[in-house]
N, C-alpha and C positions, 0 to 999 in steps of 0.2 A: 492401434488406438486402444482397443480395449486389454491389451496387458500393458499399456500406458497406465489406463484408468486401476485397474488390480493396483499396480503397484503404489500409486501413491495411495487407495484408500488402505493397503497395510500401515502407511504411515502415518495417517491420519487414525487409524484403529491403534496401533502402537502406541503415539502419544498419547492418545486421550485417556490407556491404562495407567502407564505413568505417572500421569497426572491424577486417576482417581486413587492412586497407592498413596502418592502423596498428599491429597486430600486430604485421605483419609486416617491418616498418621496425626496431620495438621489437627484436626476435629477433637480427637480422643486425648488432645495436652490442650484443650481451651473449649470452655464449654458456656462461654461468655454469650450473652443475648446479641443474635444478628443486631448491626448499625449498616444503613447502607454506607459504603465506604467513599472516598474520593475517585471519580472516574481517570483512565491514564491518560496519557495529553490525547494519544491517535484518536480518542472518541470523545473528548473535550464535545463538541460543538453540540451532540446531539441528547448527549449524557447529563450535562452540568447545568441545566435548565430549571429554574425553580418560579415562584409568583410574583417574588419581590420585583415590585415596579421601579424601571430607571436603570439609568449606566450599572453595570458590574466590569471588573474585567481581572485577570487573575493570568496564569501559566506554570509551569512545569518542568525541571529540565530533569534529565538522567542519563547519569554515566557508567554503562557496565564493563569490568576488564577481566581479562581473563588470561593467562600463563600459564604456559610449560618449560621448561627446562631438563634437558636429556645430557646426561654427561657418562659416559663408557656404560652405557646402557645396550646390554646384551641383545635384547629381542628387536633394538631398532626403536628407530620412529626420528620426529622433526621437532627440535622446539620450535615453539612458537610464542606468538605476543599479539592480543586482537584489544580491542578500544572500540564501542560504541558508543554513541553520544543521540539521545533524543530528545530533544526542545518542544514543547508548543507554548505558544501567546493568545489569549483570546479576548476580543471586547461583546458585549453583550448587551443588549436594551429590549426590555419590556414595557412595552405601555397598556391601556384600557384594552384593545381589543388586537392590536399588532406588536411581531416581536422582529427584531433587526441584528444579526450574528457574524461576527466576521471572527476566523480561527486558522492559523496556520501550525502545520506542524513539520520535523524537520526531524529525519536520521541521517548518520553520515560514522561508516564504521571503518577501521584500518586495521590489516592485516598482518604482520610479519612472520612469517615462515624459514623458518631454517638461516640463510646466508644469503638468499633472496631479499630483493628490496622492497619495501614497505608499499603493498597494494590496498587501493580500496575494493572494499568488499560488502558496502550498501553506501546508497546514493538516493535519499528519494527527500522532494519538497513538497507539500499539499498547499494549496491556500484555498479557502471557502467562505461565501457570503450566501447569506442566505435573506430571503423575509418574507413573514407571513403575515395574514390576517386575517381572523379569526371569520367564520360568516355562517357557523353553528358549533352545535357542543360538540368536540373532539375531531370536528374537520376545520382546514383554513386553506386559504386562497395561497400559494406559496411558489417565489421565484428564488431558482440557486443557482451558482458562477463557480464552478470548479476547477481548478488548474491543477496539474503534475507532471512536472520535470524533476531534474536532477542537477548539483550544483557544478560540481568538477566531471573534467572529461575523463571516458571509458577507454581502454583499448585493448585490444586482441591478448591474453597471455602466451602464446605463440610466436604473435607477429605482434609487437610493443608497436611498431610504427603505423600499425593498421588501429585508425578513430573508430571503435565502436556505437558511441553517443556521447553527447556532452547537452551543456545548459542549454536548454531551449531545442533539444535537439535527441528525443522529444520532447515538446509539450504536446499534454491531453488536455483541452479546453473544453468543459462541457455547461451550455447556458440551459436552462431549461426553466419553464414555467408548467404550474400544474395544481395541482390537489394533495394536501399532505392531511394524514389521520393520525390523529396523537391522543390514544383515550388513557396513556399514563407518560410520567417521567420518562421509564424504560424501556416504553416501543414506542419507534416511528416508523410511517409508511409512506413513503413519498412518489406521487405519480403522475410522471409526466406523458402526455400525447403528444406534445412538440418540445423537441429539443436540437438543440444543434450541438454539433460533436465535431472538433476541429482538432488535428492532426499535425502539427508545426513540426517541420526539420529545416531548424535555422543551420542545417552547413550542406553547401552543395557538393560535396563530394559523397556524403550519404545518399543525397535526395537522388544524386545520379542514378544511383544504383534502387531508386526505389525502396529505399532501408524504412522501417516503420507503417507501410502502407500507401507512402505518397507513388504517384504516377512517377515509373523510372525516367530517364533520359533516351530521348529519339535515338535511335540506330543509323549509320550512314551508309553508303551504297555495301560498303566493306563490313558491315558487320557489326562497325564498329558505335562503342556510344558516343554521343555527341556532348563534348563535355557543356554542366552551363543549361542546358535542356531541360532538366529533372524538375519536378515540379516541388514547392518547398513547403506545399499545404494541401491537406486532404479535407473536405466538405463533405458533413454526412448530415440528413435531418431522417430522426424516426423518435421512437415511442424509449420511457427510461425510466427506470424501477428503483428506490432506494429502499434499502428494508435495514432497519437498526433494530439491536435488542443489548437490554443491559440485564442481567441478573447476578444479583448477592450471594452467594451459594453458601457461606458460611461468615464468621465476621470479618475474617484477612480474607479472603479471595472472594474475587469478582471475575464472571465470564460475560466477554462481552463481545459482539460479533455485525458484520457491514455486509451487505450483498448486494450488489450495484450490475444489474442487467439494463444494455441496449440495442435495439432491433435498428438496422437501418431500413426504413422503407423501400429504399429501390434498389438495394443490392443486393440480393439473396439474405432478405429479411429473417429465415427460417435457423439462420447461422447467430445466436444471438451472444453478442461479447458481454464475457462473464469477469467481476473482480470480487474476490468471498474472502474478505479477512475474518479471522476469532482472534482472540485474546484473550486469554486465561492470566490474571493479573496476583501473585501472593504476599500482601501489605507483611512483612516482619517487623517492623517499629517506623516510626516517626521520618525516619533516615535509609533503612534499610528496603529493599524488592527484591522479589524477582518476577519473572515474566516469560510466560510461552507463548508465542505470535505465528500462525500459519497465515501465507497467501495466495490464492490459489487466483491464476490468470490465465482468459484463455481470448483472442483476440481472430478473429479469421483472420483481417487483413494484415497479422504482424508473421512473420519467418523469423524463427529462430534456428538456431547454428545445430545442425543434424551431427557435426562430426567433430564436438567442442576440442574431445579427446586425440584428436588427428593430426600430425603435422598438415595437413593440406587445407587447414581451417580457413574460408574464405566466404562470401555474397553469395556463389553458387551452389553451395552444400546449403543448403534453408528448407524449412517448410514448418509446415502449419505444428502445432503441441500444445500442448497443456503446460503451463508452466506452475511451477509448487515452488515455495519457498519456506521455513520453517527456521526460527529465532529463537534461540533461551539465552533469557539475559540475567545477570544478577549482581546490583548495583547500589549505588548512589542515589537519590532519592531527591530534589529539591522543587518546595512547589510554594508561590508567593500571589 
């Protein structure tokens, strides 16, 4: 575990150089008075909040692509051809003393590599509602409804015929009521004491095997599992932390970042499931972006695949990890 941990925070120290070289390139050809800029869809809901009373509602799409092409190319390597696409929608209402927020957002990226056929390589749908109201200066009374699935089904690179996950399969459902602190635009602190935390694996052939958390499928005299048995929803109530922060860093780039902790009460509480997105967001004109996104996941109750790289890649090779993910995107720009 702990040269798990070393190694991605090299990664995390590595980009974040990266990024301040090119900051800082950015800075010394533009020396124009900070504006805070337009937030990117992924932090839409929390970010885009102003005093104007009454409906607003607005969204964002963006498309990054990216190519290579190798032709009697000596030292080797693979063309390739990738396509991202990221959407959000938002509606919005402020009134005297409560405000009402519904926001979804959507990636969905495709891969082609060499002579290989065309895989996906990001899959995620968010939707969020939220509402507060107000009952002192910079705290409010606040309930939120979060979902996360995925739209098209996943499967093995190994074994194409083995479902890894698909729509609904999972969903993360999180209902929570609480106390949220908002003493600017830029930061919010959301805190729940009761929330419930639901687990969906809409396909039983996953559930069998207890894929995502859920209680696997009973065993029979033989060993064997009982197909149909598995359970296709996991039930958790405990304690659940949102922490948003937006800041300007110069007049094109905005770093912006989510950190969503929760404790189940009566399961080894002490194991707390961690999701820490950043985003380092670089505005080039009206049309133009680009975009650095880490995600970093750590889940007790999810197994992930110990021997991805193995022909023997299967349900049994699993356990617990930290999972990292890490996006540079640079694209198409559209927002209405």
């Amino acid at each position: 575990m702990r040269t798990t941990i070393l190694y991605f925070t090299e990664k995390i120290l590595l980009t974040s150089l990266l990024l301040w070289v090119y900051g800082s390139s950015a800075y010394a050809q533009n020396y124009a008075p900070y504006r805070a800029p337009t937030p990117p869809a992924a932090f839409r809901l929390a970010a885009d909040e102003d005093t104007v009373h009454g409906w607003r509602r607005g969204g964002a799409g963006t498309l990054n692509f990216s190519q290579v092409s190798l032709s009697n190319w000596a030292p080797g390597g693979q063309s390739s051809l990738s396509l991202l696409a990221l959407g959000n929608v938002y509606v919005h209402f402020r009134g005297e003393n409560h405000t009402f927020a519904l926001a979804s957002n959507l990636v969905y990226g495709l891969l082609k590599a060499g002579k290989s056929k065309v895989r996906k390589n990001d899959d995620r749908l968010e939707l969020n509602a939220r509402y507060t109201r107000n009952y002192a200066t910079k705290w409010s009374y606040a309930t939120q409804l979060n979902l996360k699935t995925q739209l098209t089904p996943t499967n093995d690179i190994l074994k194409p015929d083995s479902l890894l996950s698909k729509f609904f399969a999972p969903a993360y459902i999180l209902a929570s009521i609480g106390f949220e602190y908002k003493p600017n635009e830029d930061f919010s602190l959301f805190l729940s004491p009761a929330t419930g935390k639901f687990t969906v694996v809409n396909d039983q052939q996953l559930a069998d095997v207890g894929a995502f958390g859920v209680k696997a499928a009973q065993l029979d005299a033989d060993g064997q599992l009982i197909t149909g048995s598995g359970e296709r929803m996991r039930e958790e109530l405990g304690a659940y932390l949102n922490v948003r922060y937006r800041r300007g860093l110069m007049s094109n780039v905005t770093y912006q970042t989510r950190l969503e902790l929760f404790s189940n009460y009566f399961h080894d509480p002490q194991n707390v499931d961690v999701n820490w997105e950043n985003l380092l967001d670089f505005k080039v004109n009206e049309f133009f972006s680009a975009s650095v996104a880490t995600a970093l996941v750590y889940d007790d109750d999810v197994l992930v695949p110990l021997n991805a790289d193995q022909q023997n890649s299967d349900f049994t090779a699993r356990g617990r990890r930290i999972q990292f993910k890490e996006t540079l995107g640079i694209g198409l720009t559209y927002k209405f």
